[in-house]
C-alpha positions, -999 to 999 in steps of 0.1 A, spaced: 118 -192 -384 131 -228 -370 106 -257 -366 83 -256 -338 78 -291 -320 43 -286 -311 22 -306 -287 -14 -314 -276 -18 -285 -251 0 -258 -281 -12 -270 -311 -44 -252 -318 -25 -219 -308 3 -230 -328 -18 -235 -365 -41 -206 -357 -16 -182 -375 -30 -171 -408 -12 -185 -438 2 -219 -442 10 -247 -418 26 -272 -427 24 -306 -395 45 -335 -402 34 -361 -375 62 -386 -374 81 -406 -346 115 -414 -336 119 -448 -341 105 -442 -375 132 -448 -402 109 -431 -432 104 -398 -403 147 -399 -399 151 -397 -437 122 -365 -436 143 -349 -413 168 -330 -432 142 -327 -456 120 -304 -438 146 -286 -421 155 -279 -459 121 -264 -468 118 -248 -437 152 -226 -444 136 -217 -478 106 -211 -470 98 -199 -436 86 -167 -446 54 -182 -466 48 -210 -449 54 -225 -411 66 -260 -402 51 -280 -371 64 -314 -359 40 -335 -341 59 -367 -323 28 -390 -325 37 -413 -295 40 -383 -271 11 -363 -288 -15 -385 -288 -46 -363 -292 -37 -343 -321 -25 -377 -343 -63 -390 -333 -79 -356 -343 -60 -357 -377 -67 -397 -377 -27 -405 -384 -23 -440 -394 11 -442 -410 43 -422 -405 57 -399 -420 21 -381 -423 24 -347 -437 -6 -321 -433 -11 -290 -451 -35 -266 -434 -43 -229 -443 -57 -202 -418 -60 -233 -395 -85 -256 -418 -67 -289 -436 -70 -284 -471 -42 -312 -480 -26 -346 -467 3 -369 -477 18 -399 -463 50 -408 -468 87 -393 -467 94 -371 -500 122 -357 -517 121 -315 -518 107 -312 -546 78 -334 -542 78 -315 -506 76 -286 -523 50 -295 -548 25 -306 -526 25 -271 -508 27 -251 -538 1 -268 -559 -24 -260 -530 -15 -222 -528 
């Protein structure tokens, strides 16, 4: 599975999915959200099976940055049969990526 750039009129279809979610709200003009990039793309290729990855562009997605209350960019959510059970801000390295998912599993 690639990552899905989800928007306001998708997103509550798109998390809905049991399992994990994983939403990275960022924007392009974001240096921090450029860095994340590869970084996610990473994760995703290794773990797509066990968890999905959503990209939420915050200036054109308004409503679901508000919903979440997204302040500062890169924001990373973790949800799990649709309910939030984690949040980071902040870009990451893999692993640190990969141990704030699998600490909540």
């Amino acid at each position: 599975m690639s990552i899905c750039h989800t928007t306001d009129t998708t997103f509550q279809h798109d998390v809905k999915s049991e399992g994990y979610t994983l939403v990275n709200f960022w924007a392009p003009w974001c240096g921090p959200c450029r860095f994340f990039g590869p970084i996610l793309e990473s994760f995703d290729g290794e773990h797509s099976s066990e968890v999905r990855v959503l990209k939420v562009n915050v200036d054109e997605q308004t409503e679901i940055a508000n919903q979440y209350g997204i302040m500062s960019l890169p924001t990373t959510i973790l949800l799990k049969n649709g309910e939030l059970i984690d949040k980071v801000v902040g870009a990451a390295p893999l692993a640190e990526l990969k141990q704030f998912v699998f600490k909540n599993r």
